[in-house]
C-alpha positions in Angstrom: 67.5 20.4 7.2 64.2 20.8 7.0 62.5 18.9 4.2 60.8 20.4 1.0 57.4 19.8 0.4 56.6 18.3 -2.6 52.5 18.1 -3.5 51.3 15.7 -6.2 48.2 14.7 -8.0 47.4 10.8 -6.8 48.2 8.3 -9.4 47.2 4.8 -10.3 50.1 2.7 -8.9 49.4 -0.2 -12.0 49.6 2.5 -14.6 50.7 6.0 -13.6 47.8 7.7 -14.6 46.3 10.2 -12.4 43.0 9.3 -10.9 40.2 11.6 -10.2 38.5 12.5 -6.8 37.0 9.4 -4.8 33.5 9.9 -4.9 30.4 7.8 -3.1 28.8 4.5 -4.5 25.1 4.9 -5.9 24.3 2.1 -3.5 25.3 2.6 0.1 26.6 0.1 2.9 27.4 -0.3 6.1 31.2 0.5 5.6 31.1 3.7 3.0 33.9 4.6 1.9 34.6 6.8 -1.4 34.9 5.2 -4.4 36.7 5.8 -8.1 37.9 3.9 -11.1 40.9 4.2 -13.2 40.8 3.6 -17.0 42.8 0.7 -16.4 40.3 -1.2 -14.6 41.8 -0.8 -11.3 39.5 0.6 -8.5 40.0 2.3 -5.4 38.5 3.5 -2.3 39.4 6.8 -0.1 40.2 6.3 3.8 40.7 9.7 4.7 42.1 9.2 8.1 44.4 6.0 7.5 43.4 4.7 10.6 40.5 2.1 8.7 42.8 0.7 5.5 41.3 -3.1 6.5 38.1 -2.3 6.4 38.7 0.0 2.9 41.0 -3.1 1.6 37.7 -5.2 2.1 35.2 -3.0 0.3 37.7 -2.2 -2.5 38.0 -5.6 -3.1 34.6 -6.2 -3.0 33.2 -3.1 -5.2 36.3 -4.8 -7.7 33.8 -7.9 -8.1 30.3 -5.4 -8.7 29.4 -5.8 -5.0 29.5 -9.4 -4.9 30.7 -10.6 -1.5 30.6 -14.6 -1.9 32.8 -14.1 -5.3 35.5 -11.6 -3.6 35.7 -14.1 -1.0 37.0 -16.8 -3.7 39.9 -14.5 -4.6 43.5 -15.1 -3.2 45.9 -11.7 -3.8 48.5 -12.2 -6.5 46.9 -14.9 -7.8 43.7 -13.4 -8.7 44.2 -9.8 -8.3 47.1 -7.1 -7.2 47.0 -4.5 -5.0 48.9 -1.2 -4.4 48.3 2.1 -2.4 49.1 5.7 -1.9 49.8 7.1 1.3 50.2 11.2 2.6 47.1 11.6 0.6 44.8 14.7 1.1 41.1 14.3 0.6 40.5 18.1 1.1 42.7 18.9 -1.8 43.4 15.8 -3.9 46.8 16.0 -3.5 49.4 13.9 -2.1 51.9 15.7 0.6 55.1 14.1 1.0 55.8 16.1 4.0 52.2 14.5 6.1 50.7 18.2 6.8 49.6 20.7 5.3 50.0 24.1 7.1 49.9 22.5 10.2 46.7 19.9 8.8 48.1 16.5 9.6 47.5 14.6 6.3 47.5 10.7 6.8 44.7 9.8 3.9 45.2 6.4 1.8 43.9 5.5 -1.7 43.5 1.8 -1.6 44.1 0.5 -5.0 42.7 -3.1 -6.6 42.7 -4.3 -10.2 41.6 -7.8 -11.0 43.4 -10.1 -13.0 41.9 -10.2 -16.8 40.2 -13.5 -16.2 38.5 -12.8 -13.0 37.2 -9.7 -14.3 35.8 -11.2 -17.1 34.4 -13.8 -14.3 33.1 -11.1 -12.5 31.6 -8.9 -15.5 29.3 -12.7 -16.2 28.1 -12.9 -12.8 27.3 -9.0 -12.6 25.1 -9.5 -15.5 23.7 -12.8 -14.7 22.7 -11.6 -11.5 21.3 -8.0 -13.4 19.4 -10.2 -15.4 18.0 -12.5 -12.4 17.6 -9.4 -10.8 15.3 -7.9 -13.8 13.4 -11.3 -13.9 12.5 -11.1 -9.9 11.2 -7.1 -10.7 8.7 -8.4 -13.9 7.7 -10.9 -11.7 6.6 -9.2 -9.2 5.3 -6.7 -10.9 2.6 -8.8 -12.2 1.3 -9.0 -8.9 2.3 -5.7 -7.5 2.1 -2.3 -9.2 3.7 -0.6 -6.4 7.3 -1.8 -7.2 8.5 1.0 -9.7 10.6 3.4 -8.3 10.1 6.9 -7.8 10.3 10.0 -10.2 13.3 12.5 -9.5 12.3 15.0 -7.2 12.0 18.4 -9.2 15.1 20.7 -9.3 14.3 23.3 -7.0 14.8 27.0 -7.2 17.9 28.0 -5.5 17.0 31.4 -4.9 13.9 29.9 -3.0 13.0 30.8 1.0 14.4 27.8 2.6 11.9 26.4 5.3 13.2 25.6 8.8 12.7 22.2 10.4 11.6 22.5 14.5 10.2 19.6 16.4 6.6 21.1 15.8 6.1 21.7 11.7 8.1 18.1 11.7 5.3 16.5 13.9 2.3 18.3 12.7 3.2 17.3 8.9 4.0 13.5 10.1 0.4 13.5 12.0 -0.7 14.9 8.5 0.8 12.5 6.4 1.8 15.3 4.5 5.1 14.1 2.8 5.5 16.9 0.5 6.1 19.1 2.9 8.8 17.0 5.2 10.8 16.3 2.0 10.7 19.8 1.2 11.8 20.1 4.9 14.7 17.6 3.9 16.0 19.2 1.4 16.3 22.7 3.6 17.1 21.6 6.6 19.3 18.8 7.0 17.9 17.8 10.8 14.7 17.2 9.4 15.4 13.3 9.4 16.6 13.6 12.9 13.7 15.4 13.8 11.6 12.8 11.9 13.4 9.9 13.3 12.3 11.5 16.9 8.4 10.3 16.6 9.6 6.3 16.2 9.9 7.1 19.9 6.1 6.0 20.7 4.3 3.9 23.3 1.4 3.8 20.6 2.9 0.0 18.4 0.2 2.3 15.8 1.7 5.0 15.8 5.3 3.7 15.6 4.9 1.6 12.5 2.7 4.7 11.1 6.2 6.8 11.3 8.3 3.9 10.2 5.8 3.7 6.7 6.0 7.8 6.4 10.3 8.0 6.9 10.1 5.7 4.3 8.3 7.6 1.9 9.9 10.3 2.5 13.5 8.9 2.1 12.8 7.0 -1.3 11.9 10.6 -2.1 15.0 12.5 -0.7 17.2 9.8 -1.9 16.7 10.5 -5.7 18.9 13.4 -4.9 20.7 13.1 -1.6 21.0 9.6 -0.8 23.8 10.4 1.6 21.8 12.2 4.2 19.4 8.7 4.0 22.3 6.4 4.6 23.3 8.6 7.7 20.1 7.8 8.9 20.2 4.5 8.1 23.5 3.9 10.4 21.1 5.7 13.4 18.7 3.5 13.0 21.5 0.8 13.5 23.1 2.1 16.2 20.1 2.7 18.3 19.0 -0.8 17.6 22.7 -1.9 19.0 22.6 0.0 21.5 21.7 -1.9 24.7 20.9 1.0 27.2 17.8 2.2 24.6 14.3 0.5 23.2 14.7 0.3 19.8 11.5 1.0 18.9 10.7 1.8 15.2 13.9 1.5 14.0 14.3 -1.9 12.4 10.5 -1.1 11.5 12.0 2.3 9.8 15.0 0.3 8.4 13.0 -2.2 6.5 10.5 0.8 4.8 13.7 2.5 3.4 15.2 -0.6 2.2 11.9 -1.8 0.5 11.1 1.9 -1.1 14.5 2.5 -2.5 16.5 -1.4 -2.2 18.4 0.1 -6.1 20.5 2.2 -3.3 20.2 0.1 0.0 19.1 -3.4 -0.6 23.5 -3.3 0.9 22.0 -2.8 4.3 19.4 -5.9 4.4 22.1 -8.7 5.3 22.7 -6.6 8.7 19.1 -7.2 9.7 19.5 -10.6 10.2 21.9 -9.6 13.4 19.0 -8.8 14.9 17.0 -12.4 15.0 18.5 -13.8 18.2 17.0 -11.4 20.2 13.2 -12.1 20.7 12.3 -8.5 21.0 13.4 -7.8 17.6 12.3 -11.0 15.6 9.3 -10.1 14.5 10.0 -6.6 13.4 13.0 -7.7 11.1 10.6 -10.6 9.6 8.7 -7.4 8.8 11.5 -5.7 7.2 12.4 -8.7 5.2 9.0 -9.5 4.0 8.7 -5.7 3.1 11.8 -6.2 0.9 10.9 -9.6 -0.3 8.1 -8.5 -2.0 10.2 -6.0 -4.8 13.8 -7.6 -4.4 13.3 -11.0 -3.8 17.1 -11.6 -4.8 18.0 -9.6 -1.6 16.9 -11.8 0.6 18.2 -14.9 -1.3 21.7 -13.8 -0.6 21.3 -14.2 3.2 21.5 -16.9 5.0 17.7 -17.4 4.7 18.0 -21.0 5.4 18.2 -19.7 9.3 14.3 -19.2 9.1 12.8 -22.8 8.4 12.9 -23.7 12.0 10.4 -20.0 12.5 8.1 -22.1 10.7 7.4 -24.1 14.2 7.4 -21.0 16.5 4.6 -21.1 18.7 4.0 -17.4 17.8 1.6 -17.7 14.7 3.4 -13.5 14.0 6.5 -15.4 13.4 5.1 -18.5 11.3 2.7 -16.3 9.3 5.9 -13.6 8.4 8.5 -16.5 7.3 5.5 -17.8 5.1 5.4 -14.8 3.6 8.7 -14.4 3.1 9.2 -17.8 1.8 6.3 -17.2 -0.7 7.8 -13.7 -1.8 11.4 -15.5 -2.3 9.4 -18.5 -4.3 11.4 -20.4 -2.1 10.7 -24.0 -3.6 13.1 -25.8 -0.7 10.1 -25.0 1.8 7.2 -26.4 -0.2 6.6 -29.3 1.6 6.8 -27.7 5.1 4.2 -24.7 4.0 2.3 -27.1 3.0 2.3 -28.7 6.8 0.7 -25.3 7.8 -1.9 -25.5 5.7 -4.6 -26.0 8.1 -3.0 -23.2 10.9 -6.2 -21.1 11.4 -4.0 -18.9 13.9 -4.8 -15.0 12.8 -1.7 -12.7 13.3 -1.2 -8.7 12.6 0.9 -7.5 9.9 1.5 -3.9 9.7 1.4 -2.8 5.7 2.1 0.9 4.7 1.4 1.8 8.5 -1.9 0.3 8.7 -2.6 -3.3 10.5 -3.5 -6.1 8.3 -5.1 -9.4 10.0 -4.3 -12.9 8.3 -4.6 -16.4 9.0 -1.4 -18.3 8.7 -3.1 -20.5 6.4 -4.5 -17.8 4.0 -0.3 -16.7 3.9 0.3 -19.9 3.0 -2.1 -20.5 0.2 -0.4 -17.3 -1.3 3.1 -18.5 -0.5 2.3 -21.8 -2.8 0.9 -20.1 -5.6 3.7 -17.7 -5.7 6.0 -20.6 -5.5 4.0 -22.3 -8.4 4.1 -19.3 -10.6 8.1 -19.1 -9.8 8.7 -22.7 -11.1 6.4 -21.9 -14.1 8.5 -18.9 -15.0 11.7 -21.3 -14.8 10.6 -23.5 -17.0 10.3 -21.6 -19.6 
């Protein structure tokens, strides 16, 4: 006998409530999936195929405790938190199918469900705010020194009824020669292969020219990201694939990677721990200190939640790029554990090239260090208030 089909609205397995739609996180990551939360306190994430429930177990869990991965981690299952899940689960439709299909439509979706024991959330509320207000204190901070830190306005609402504007490899290139951002975000919002397009011209033998593309898709995407942040994270996992991928040069991409992060680290600072994948290979190093030291100087805290440790021993590269860049970033973290050994390279006269807003900057490692103390000295000032 053929069985009935029976369709449902999903439900909150701790309270029977039904939920509403999964929708995506303000702050992207590497793993994305959906997101909701029931008025119960439980959360839950959307795997629409079924076939990734580990990976949306892990980020349910972790999205439970506000993001933070060391604290989830912590957590042992029954004894901290419960979990539960709905399976047959539709995305298209928000329905659950007992029967697996849907005119033919397989249907194998899962809503991975989480909910913290009363404690631990409490736990986890404290940190979330300490951290928010660590987080707050790191912003001021560098704000005194930096005016460049507050994020962008919304981009305008624009006028549906408007001509769209078509993207093509030439009105793409001739506004990136021009600088002219308004016009590629424009593009953006049209056309959604404009970042594609854009992402094209990172593709250059000119180092100049590469980092001068790297500075504009990040402009452009803290722009476009006020409004579609998803198309920005797409591009963000390109970036990271074509840097994994061992058959290609990646040039510009970590370069690109580290602009976005450091316009718009509110939606992406997620992505900076994955740079750090990168170090081991020498033809990388220097453009991920780059992208950290970008990021360093507006979210300090970002970088204080890798294993930053892992750079000390860049202090003694013979490659003054690589001792000037951990200098900076140390100085930009107030990292008070490296005083004594910045102090070492205090008479390094070495000059190295760092590439700010697209432009090259010379230094000597010794000028980043002076900075790097006095940044550290203003840090323990501020604590001791």
């Amino acid at each position: 006998m053929k069985k009935q089909k029976i369709t449902t609205a999903p439900w909150c397995p701790f309270c029977g409530q039904n939920v509403a739609r999964a929708t995506d996180a303000i702050e992207r990551k590497m793993q994305e999936f959906s997101v909701g939360r029931c008025d119960c306190g439980a959360v839950y994430t959307c795997d629409p195929t079924g076939h990734n429930v580990g990976s949306a177990m892990v980020e349910t869990l972790v999205f439970a405790c506000n993001d933070n991965w060391d604290f989830a981690w912590d957590l042992m299952p029954e004894d901290d938190y419960l979990t539960g899940r709905i399976e047959d689960y539709d995305e298209v439709t928000h329905q659950v199918v007992n029967t697996g299909n849907i005119d033919g439509r397989p249907v194998r979706g899962v809503l991975y469900f989480v909910r913290l024991h009363t404690a631990i959330a409490e736990i986890a509320s404290r940190v979330k705010k300490k951290k928010d207000a660590a987080v707050r204190g790191s912003v001021e901070a560098v704000a005194g020194n930096d005016d460049k830190v507050s994020l962008p306005t919304p981009e305008p609402q624009l006028d549906p009824k408007r001509v769209k504007l078509k993207a093509t490899k030439k009105n793409v290139q001739e506004a990136r020669d021009k600088r002219d951002i308004d016009t590629l975000v424009r593009l953006c919002f049209d056309n959604k292969k404009t970042l594609r397009l854009l992402q094209r011209q990172l593709y250059d033998v000119d180092e100049a020219r590469r980092w001068e593309s790297a500075w504009i898709i990040g402009q452009v995407c803290s722009r476009v990201a006020s409004k579609e942040p998803g198309q920005v994270s797409e591009l963000i996992h390109r970036l990271f694939e074509a840097t994994s991928d061992s058959a290609a040069a990646p040039w510009g991409m970590i370069e690109a990677i580290g602009e976005i992060i450091g316009e718009r680290p509110d939606i992406f600072g997620a992505f900076t721990r994955y740079l750090l994948n990168y170090m081991g290979a020498e033809s990388t190093q220097e453009q991920v200190l780059t992208a950290l030291s970008r990021i360093a100087a507006v979210r300090p805290d970002l970088i204080r939640e890798t294993p930053f440790f892992n750079l000390f021993h860049f202090l003694k590269h013979p490659n003054p790029g690589r001792r000037g860049l951990v200098v900076q970033i140390l100085g930009r973290i107030r990292a008070t554990e490296a005083a004594m050994q910045l102090l070492e390279l205090s008479g390094d006269k070495d000059v190295l090239t760092i590439w700010e807003a697209g432009k090259p900057m010379k230094y000597t490692v010794s000028e980043l260090v002076q900075v790097a103390i006095g940044q550290i000295k203003v840090g323990n000032k501020n604590n001791d208030k």
